[in-house]
N, C-alpha and C positions, 0 to 999 in steps of 0.2 A: 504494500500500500504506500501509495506517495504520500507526501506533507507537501503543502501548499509553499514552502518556502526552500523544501532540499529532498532532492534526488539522486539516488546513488548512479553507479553506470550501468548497472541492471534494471535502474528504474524501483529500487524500494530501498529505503532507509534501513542499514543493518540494526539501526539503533532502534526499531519499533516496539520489539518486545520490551525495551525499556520504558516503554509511556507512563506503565505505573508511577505515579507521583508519589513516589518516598514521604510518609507521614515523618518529620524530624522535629528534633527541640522539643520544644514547650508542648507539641501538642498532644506528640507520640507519648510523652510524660503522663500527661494527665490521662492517655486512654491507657497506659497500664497503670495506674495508681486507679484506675475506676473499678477495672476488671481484678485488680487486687484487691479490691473493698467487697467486691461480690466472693471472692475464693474468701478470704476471711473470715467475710459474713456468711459462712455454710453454702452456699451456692458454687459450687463446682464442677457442674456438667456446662462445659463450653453453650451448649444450644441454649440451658436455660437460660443463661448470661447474656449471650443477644438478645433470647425473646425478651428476655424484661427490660433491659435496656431498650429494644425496638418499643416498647410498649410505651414507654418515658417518653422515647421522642418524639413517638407518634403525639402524647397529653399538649406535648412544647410547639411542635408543629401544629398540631390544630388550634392549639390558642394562636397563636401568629395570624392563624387565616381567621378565626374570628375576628382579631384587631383589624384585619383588614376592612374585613365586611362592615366593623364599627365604624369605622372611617368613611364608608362608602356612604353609609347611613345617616352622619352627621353632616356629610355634603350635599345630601338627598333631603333632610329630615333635619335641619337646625332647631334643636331646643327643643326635639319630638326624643324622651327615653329609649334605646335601642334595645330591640325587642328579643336581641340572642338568635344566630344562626346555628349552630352544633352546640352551644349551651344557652337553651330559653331560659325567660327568667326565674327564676328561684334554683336555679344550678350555676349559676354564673362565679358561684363562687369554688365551683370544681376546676375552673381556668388552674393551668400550669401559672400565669401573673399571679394568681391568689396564692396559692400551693409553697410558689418560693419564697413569700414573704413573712409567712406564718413561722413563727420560732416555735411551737411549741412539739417536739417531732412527735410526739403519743398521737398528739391530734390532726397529726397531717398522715402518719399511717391510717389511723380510723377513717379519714374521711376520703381518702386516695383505696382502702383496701373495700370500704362500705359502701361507697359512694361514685367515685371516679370509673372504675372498674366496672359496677352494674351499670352505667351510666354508657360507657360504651358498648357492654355488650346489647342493649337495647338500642343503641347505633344502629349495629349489625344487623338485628333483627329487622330493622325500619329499613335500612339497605334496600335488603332483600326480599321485602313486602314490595319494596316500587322499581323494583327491577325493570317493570314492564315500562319506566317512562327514561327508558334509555339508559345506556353506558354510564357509572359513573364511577368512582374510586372503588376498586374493589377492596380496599384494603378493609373495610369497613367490616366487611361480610367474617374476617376472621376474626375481629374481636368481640364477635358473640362469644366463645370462647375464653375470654382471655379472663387467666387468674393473675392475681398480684399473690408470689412467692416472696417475695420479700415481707420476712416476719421480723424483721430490728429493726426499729424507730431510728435508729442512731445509723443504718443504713442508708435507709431510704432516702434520709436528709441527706449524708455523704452524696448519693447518687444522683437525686435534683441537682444540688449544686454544683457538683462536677459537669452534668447535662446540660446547665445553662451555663455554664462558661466552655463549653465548644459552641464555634462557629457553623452551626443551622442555619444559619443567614448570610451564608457567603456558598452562593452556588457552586463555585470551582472548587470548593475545599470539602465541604460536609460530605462527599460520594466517598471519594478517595477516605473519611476518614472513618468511615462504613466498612470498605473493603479491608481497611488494614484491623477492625474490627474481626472482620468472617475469616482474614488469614487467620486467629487463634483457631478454628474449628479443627480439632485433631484427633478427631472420633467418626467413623465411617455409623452410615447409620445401615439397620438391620436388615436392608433389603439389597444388598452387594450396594447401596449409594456408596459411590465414590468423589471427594471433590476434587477438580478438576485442577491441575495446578496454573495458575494465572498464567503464566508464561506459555504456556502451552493452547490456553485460550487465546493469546494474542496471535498466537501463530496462526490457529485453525481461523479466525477472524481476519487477517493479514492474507490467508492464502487466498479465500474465497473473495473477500475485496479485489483483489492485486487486478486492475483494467476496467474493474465494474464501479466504479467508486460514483460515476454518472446516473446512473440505472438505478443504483442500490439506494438511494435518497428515496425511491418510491416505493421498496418495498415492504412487500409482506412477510413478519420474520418470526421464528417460532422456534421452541424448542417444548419435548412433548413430556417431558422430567427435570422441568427446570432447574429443581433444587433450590439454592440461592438463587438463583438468577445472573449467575457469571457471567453468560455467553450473550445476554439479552445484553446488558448493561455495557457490555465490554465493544459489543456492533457500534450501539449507539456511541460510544467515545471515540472509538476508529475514524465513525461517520464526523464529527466535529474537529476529532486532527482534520483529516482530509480535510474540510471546508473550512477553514479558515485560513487566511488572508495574514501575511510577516505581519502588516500593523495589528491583528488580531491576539497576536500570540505575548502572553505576559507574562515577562520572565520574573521569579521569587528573588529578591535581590540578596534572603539569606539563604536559601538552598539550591539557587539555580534552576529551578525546579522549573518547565515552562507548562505555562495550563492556555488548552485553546479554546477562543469564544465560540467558533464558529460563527464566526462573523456574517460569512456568505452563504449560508443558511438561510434561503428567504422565509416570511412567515407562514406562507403557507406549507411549506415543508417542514417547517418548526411542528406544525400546529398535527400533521401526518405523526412526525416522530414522538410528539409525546404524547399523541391520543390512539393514534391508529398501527403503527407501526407495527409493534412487539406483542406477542401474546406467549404466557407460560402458560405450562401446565405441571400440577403432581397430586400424588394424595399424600402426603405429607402436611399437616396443617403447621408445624411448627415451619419447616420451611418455606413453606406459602406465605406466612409473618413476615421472614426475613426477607424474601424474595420481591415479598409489594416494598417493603420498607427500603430495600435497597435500592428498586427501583425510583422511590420517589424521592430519594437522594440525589439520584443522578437525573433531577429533573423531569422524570417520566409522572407528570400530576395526574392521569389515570393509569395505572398500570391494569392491565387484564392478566392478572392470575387465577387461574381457575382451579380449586379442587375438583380434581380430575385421574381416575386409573384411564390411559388413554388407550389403553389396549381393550380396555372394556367393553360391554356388548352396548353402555348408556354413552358412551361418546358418543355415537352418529344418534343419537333418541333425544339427550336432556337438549329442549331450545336454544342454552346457553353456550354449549360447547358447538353442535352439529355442524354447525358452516366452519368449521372449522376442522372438521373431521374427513374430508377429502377433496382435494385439489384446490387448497386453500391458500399455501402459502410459496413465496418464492426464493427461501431460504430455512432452511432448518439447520440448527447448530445444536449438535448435542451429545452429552456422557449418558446413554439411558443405564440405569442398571441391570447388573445381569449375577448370575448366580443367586438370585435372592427365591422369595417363595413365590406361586403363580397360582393364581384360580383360576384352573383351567378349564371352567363351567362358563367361565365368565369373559372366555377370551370371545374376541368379533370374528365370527364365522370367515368372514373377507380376508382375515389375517391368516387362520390356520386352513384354509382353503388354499390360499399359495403354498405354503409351506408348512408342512403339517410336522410340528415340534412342539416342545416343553420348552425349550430354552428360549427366555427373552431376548437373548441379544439377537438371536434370527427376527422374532416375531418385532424387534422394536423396528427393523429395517424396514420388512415389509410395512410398516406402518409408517412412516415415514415415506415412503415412495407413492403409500395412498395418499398420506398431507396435502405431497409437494404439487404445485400446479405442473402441467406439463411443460417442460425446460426449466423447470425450478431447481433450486442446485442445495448439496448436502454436504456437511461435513459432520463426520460423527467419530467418538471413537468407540470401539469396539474389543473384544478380547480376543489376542489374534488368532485365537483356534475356529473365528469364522472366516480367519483366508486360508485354510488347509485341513479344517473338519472335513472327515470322509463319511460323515452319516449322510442319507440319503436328504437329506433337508440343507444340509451345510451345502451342497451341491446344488441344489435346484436353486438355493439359495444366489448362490455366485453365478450360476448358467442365468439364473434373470439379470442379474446384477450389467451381465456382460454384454449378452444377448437382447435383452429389452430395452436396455438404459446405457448410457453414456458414462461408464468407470474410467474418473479422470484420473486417479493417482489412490498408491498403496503408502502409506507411508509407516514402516518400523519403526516403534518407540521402544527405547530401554526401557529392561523389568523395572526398573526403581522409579520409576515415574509418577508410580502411585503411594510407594512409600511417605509416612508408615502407616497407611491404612493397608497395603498388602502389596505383595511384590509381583501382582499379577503381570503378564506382560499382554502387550496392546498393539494395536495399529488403529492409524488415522485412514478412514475410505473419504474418497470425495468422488464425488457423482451426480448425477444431471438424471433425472426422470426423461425416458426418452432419447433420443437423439441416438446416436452408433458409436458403438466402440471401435474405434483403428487401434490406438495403443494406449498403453496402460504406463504410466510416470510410477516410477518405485528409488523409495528413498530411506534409505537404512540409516537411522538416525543412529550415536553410539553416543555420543554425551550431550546434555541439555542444559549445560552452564550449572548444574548442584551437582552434588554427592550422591550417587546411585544407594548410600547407606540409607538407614532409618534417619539421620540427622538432617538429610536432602539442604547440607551447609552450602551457598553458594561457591562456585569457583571460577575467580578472576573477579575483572571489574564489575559493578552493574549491572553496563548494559553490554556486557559478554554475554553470548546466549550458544556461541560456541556451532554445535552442527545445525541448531535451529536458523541461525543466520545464513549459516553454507546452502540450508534450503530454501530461504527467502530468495538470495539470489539464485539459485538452479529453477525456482519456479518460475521466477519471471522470465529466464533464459528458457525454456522450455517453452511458456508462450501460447498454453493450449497443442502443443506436437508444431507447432511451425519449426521451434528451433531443434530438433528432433536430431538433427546429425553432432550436434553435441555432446549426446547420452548414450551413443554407442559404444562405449568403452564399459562393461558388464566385471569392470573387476573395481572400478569406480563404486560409493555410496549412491551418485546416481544414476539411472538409467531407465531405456524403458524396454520392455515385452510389447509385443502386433498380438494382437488378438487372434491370432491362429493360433500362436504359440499355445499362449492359455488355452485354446478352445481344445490340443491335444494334449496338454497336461491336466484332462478332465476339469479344468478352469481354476486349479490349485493358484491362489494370490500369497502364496505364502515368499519372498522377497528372495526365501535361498534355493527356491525351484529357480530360479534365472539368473542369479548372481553367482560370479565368477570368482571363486575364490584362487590367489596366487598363490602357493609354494614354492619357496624357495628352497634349492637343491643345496642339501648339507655337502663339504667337502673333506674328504676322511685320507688321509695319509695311506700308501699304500701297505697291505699286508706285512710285506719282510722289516718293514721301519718299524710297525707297532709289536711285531714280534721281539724285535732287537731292544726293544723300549721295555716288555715283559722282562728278558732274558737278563736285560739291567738292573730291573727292579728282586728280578731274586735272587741274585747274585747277590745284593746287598743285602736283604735280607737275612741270605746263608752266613754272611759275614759278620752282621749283628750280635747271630745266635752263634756263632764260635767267639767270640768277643763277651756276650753275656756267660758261657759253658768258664771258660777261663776265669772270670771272675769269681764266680763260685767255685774255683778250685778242683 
């Protein structure tokens, strides 16, 4: 993906995967001194510590947009009492303004855990009573739900106030200090969910951008396991590097750190990207929390997250989800899980109709190619026993993959990828619904700038990113197969296979069915040398032991 202001000679900045804006100093401080008030305070399952923190910001956020609407009111309504938008009157005093001003912490637990709390989950409830008068923040809908876990008064206080002295009012900054938030998440959850590591998201968002960066302003973009909401969030920032404009771009004066406006964003494509754009989905309610909240971090003021099993027989049935259940969208980005449990009563007949399995990672493909509109493009990752599984499904699997649709690239990630949630190993498929296969891009990743350990410690600078970089520029060299005569070297990390090849290796995508492994030829002294080298050595040895015999007399 380009930047508006520097292009390498392959046409992508090797520096991308480093966009993440480093949280440092003061602020980075105060979100671990937050997160350490909550471990202190008994709470130590990473998820809960976002959800309740999300659940704070959310109190702090909506009082904000009340002030707003108060505002709106007194410029509409001079000297007329405001009548409360999200807090009518006689709640007014549940505002997060009231909340932080109140010193007495017993009574700001009581009335935040009795009050605040039911208060939105009757939100939620009212939500989803007026669904039918259009789209509007889903986030709503999850805090019917929401408990306040937080039982110390002497907490809670701590957590307000650390809450209101982060910057929620400085658009460029509150995402990024969200995300450096969900990097503590270092617990995989019970359904093989994996999270995605950031860097690796920037890639699979970098690849699929690299030419489209025109196009992709309109599209439709989805992922069908959200989880947090990585992939969604991470489009949309790719989208705002790319359009913005050198005057646009504001460099941190004490971390160098540059954040981009997106200047040349007009508004009607603004008004696409943060209403229309993005849609997740999961059944996970806890991460559906974190997923709207991060979204609306990074600006997205309706996000569409759905609870949603999207393999289910009620995706293409519930109103809410259905248009969105096939030939929907013109991107899908996604870690779906796999190894987890399946109800396999419940699976959509159209799924296990193509490919008749247990295993999700097959069934989440096939579902994913129902998504995508026709020419809509994927990138997912997978566990790479579906580019060389020989059951009859992993087969029919890849024969459609090949045969039906447009498989633009295999890409090999090291086992440590996923560390330490498991050492599984993977590969990146990228693919187009439709369209023909000529040849297939394969790219053997072996180091990804961390420690393939459990510690996944960076190595080198930053924004070293090491062979992820070597594939940023081989893809753009690549070209789509234009530049094609550059990848014929098959002892090279890249290269590609003609889709015959594959069609006679039973359609086996596994990267060392085609890749050319060197040996180099050992050079060994001849025979009568190493004999004589023997004959020397026990000769001295015979000498030792008449040397030791003598001693002993």
């Amino acid at each position: 993906m380009q930047t508006a202001d520097t292009t390498s000679d392959v046409g992508i900045n090797n520096n991308q995967a480093g966009r993440l804006k480093m949280i440092t100093g003061q602020l980075k401080s105060q979100i671990n001194k937050l997160w350490e008030e909550f471990w202190t305070g008994g709470i130590t399952n990473p998820l809960t510590v976002i959800e309740q923190i999300s659940f704070l910001m959310f109190a702090r956020l909506l009082d904000m947009r009340e002030s707003t609407e108060e505002k709106k009111w007194s410029r509409k309504n001079p000297g007329k009492p405001f009548a409360g938008v999200y807090f009518p009157r006689g709640k007014q005093h549940l505002r997060w303004s009231h909340l932080k001003q109140e010193a007495d912490a017993e009574k700001v637990l009581k009335i935040v855990r009795d009050e605040v709390f039911p208060h939105f989950r009757v939100m939620g409830q009212e939500e989803e009573a007026s669904s039918n008068e259009g789209r509007k923040n889903t986030f709503n809908q999850y805090m019917k739900d929401a408990t306040l876990m937080i039982n110390k008064p002497s907490l809670l206080m701590s957590a307000i106030n650390m809450i209101e002295a982060l910057p929620l009012t400085q658009g460029d900054t509150k995402g990024d200090l969200y995300e450096y938030l969900l990097g503590k998440l270092t617990t995989a959850g019970i359904n093989g969910q994996f999270r995605t590591p950031r860097h690796v998201i920037d890639l699979m968002v970098d690849l699929v951008l690299a030419g489209n960066e025109q196009e992709a302003i309109s599209w439709t973009v989805g992922d069908p396991a959200c989880g947090t909401g990585g992939f969604l969030v991470q489009f949309m920032e790719a989208l705002r590097e790319h359009f913005t404009s050198p005057d646009g771009i504001h460099v941190d004066e004490e971390t160098g750190g540059k954040t981009y406006t997106g200047d040349l964003i007009t508004p009607q494509q603004w008004k696409h990207i943060k209403s229309e754009m993005f849609h997740g989905f999961d059944f996970d309610v806890t991460m559906l929390r974190i997923a709207a909240m991060n979204m609306m971090l990074h600006e997205i003021d309706t996000p569409d997250i759905n609870y949603q099993d999207t393999l289910s027989t009620n995706f293409t049935d519930r109103k809410e989800t259905r248009r969105w259940a096939e030939d929907a969208f013109d991107l899908i980005l996604a870690n779906p899980p796999f190894k987890g449990s399946l109800d396999e009563e419940d699976v959509h007949k159209t799924l296990t109709g193509k490919v008749k399995t247990k295993k999700t990672e097959l069934l989440f493909i096939v579902l994913i190619l129902r998504m995508l509109k026709l020419g809509g493009r994927c990138a997912v990752i997978v566990p790479d026993g579906v580019t060389f599984g020989s059951s009859k499904a992993h087969k029919e699997l890849r024969k459609m993959l090949v045969e039906e649709n447009q498989l633009e690239a295999v890409i090999k990630l090291p086992s440590g990828v996923f560390r330490p949630y498991a050492g599984v190993s993977t590969a990146i498929l990228l693919f187009t619904k439709g369209g023909q296969t000529d040849n297939v891009f394969f790219f053997d990743v072996q180091a990804d700038g961390k420690t393939l350990d459990d510690k996944r410690d960076k190595i080198g600078d930053d924004d070293d990113w090491q062979d992820l970089d070597v594939l940023r520029g081989a893809w753009s060299k690549w070209n789509g197969g234009v530049g094609k005569k550059h990848f014929e070297d098959r002892t090279a990390n890249a290269f590609f296979a003609t889709k015959s090849e594959i069609e006679e290796n039973a359609f086996d995508l596994s990267i060392n069915r085609y890749q050319e492994i060197v040996h180099e030829e050992e050079q060994y002294d001849p025979p009568n040398i190493i004999i004589g080298r023997l004959k020397e050595l026990e000769a001295e040895i015979a000498s030792d032991l008449e040397e030791l015999e003598a001693m002993l007399g």
